[in-house]
C-alpha positions in Angstrom: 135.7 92.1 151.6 138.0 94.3 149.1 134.6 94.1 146.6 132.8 95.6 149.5 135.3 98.1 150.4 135.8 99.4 146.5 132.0 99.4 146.3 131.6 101.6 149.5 134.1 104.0 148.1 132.7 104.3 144.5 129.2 105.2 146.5 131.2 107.6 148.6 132.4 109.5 145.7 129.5 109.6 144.1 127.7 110.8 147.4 130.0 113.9 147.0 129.8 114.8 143.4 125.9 114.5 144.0 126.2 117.2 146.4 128.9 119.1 144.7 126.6 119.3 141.8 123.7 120.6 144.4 126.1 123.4 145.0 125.8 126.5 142.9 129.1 127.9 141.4 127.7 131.3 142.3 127.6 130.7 145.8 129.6 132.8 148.7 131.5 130.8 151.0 129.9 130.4 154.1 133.2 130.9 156.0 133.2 134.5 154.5 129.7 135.5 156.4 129.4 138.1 159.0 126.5 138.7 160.9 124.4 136.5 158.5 125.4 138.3 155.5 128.4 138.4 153.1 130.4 141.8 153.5 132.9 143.7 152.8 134.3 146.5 150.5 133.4 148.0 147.2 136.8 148.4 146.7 135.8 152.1 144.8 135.9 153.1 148.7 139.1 153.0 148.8 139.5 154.5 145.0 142.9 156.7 145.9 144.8 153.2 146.3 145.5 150.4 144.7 143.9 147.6 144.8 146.5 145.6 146.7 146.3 148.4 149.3 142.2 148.2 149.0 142.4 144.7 150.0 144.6 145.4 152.9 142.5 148.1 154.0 139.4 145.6 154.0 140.6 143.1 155.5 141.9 145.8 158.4 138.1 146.9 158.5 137.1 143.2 159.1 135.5 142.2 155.8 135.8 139.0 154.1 134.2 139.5 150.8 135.3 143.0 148.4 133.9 144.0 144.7 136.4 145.1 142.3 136.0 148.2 140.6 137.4 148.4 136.8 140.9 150.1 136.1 141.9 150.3 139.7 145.9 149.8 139.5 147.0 147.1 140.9 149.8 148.0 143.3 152.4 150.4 143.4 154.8 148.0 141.2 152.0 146.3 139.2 150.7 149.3 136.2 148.0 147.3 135.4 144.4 148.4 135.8 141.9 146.0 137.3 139.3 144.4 134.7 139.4 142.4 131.0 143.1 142.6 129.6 145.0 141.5 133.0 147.7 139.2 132.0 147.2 135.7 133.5 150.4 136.5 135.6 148.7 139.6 137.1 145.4 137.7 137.8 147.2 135.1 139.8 149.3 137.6 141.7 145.9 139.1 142.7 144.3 135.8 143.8 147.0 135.3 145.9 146.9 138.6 147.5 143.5 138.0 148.0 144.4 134.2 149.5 147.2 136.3 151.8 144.1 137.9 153.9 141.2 135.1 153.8 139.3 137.3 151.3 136.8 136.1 148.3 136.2 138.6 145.6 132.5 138.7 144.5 131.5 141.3 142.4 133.2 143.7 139.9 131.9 146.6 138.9 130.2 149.1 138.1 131.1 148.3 133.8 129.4 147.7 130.7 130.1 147.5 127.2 129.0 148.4 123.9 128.4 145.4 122.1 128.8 141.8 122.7 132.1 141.4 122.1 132.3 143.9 125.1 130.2 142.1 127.3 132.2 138.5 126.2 135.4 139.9 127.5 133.9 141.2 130.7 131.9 137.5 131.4 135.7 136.1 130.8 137.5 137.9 132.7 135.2 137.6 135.6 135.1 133.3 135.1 139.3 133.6 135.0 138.9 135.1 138.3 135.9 133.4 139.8 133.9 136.3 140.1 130.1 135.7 141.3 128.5 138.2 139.3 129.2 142.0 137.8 127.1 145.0 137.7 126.3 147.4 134.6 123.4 149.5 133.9 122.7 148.8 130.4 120.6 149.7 127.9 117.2 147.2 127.8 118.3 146.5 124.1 121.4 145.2 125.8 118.9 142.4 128.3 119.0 140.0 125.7 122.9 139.7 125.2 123.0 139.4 128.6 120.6 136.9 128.6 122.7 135.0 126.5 125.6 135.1 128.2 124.8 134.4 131.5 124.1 131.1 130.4 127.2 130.8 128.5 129.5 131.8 131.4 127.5 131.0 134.3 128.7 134.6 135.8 125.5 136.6 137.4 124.5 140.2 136.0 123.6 142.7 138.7 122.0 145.8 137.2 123.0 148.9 139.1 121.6 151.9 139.9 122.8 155.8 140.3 119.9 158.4 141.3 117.3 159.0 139.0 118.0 161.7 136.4 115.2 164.1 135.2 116.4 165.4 132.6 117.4 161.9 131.1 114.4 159.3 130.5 116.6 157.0 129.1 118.2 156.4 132.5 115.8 153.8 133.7 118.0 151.4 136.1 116.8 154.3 139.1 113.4 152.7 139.2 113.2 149.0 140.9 110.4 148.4 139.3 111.3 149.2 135.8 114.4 146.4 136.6 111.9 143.5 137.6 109.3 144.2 134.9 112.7 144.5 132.6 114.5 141.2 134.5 111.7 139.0 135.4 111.2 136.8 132.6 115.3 136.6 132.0 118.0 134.1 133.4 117.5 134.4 137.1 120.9 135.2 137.7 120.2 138.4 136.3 119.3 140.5 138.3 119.5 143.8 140.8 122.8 145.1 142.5 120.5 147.4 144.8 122.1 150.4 145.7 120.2 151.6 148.6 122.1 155.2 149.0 121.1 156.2 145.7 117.4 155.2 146.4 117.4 157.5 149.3 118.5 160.4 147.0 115.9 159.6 144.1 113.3 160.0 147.5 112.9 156.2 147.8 112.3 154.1 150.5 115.0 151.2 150.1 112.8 148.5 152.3 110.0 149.7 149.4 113.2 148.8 146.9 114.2 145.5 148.2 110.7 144.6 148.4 110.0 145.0 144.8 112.8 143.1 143.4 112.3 139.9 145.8 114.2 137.2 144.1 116.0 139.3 141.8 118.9 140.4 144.3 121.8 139.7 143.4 123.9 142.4 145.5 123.6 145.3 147.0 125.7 148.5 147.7 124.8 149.5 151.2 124.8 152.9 152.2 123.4 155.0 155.4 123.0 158.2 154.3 123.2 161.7 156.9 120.2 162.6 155.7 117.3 162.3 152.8 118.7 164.7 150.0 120.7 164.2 146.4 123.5 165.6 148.7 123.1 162.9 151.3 126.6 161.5 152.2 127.6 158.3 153.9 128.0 158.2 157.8 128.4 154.4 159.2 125.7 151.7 159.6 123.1 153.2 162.1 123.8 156.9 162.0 122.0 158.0 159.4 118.2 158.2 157.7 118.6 154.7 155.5 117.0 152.8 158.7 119.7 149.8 157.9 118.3 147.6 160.8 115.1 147.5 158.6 117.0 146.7 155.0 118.9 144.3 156.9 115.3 142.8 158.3 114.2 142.5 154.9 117.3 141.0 153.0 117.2 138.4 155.8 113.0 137.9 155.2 114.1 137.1 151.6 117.0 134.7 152.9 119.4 137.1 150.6 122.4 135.3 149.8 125.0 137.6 147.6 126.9 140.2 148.8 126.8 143.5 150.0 129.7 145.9 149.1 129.7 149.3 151.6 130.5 152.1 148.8 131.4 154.5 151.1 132.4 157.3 149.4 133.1 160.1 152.1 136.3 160.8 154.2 138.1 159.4 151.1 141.1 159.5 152.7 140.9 157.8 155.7 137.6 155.5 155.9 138.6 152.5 157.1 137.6 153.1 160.9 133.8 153.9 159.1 134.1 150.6 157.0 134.8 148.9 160.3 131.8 150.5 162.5 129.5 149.2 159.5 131.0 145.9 159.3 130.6 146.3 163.2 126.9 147.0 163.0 126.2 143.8 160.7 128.1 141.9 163.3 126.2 142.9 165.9 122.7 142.6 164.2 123.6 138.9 163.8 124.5 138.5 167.4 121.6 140.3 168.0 119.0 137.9 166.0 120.6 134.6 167.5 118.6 135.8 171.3 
């Protein structure tokens, strides 16, 4: 009977690290998922606080998940900027703030570096604080460090993009379709960090956006805009010209999995009741989809 019994449990164990291995270290906890989707803060948002207050703020706005953004100070008694560098003791005292309010972070960015050694400290930093992925818009002779790396670390790349610049034809992270044709034959976990407010103010549709980089998403900064200009400016989830019920249609078509940050980046000062309504709307789009 005891040879049955240790035999049962050796099978047991290995029942779980089968499916532990099944499970992909870059995957968001399920617990942290709103509405279907994993939200929360791009903790630039909230850019005239520290960090410690950014994570209070998100959590006050209802999100689960938040994206670092580099050199962020810590808190008021912590003169530390956010990123590569953070002493070990800092890092801990941030995963516990983080633990205090239920919170995962995700993503950290927007960064980038000059040269591998750059990039190395960057991938390191974000494995000491189990990170999911970063976002950069590098140059394409930077791709195959990346490349490298991704598979060193097992830390995603999200390439991000601002609005497209005329005068600059260099700048080529603006144009999904220049990332995918650049991306597609890389590491899959490099890929897009969509920024769908910025697509509206290079006069592209963001559905169109999503669409072309279909199993290349890796995160998104989501952003309804007050209207379809470069001078568009963030209004919460559903008041504005981005048509988020759509984006949101389409990231759920694709079964999207990562994170999306809300970036807003208006009423500076006081934002959190925003944050909340579009943390609201996702909430209520899942509700919705369940009838």
């Amino acid at each position: 009977m005891k040879l049955i019994v240790k035999i049962q449990c050796v099978l047991a164990a290995a029942a779980l690290l089968c499916c532990a291995s099944q499970v992909s270290s870059a995957d968001i906890p399920e617990e942290c998922s709103i509405g279907g989707f994993f939200i929360g803060s791009q903790a630039y948002t909230f850019n005239r606080f520290t960090l410690f207050e950014a994570i209070e703020k998100n959590a006050m706005a209802g999100g689960k998940v938040i994206e670092f953004f580099p050199g962020q100070k810590i808190s008021k008694e912590i003169d530390q900027g956010v990123g590569p560098g953070m002493s070990e003791e800092n890092m801990q005292k941030v995963k516990d703030k983080l633990a205090q309010h239920g919170m995962k972070v995700v993503n950290f960015g927007v960064t980038g570096a000059g040269d591998e050694a750059g990039y190395r400290s960057i991938f390191e930093f974000c494995k000491k604080m189990d990170i999911r992925a970063f976002s950069c818009e590098p140059p394409k002779d930077h791709l195959p460090i990346l490349d490298k790396l991704v598979k060193e670390y097992d830390v995603m790349v999200a390439i991000h993009n601002h609005p497209r610049r005329p005068n600059d034809p260099d700048y080529w992270v603006w144009d999904p379709v220049a990332v995918f044709n650049a991306v597609k034959d890389l590491d899959p976990r490099i890929g897009a960090a969509a920024d769908t407010g910025h697509w509206v103010r290079s006069g592209l549709n963001p559905v169109y956006g999503l669409k072309v980089l279909e199993g290349r998403l890796i995160s998104s900064h989501m952003k309804d805009l007050h209207e379809f200009s470069a001078g568009g400016h963030d209004v919460p989830y559903g008041q504005g010209v981005s048509n988020i019920p759509a984006i949101l249609d389409e990231l759920k078509r694709q079964g999207f999995k990562g994170n999306i940050s809300i970036e807003y980046e208006y009423n500076w000062d006081n934002s959190v009741p925003e944050v909340a309504q579009c943390i609201g709307f996702v909430r209520g789009y899942g509700t919705a989809k369940k009838y």
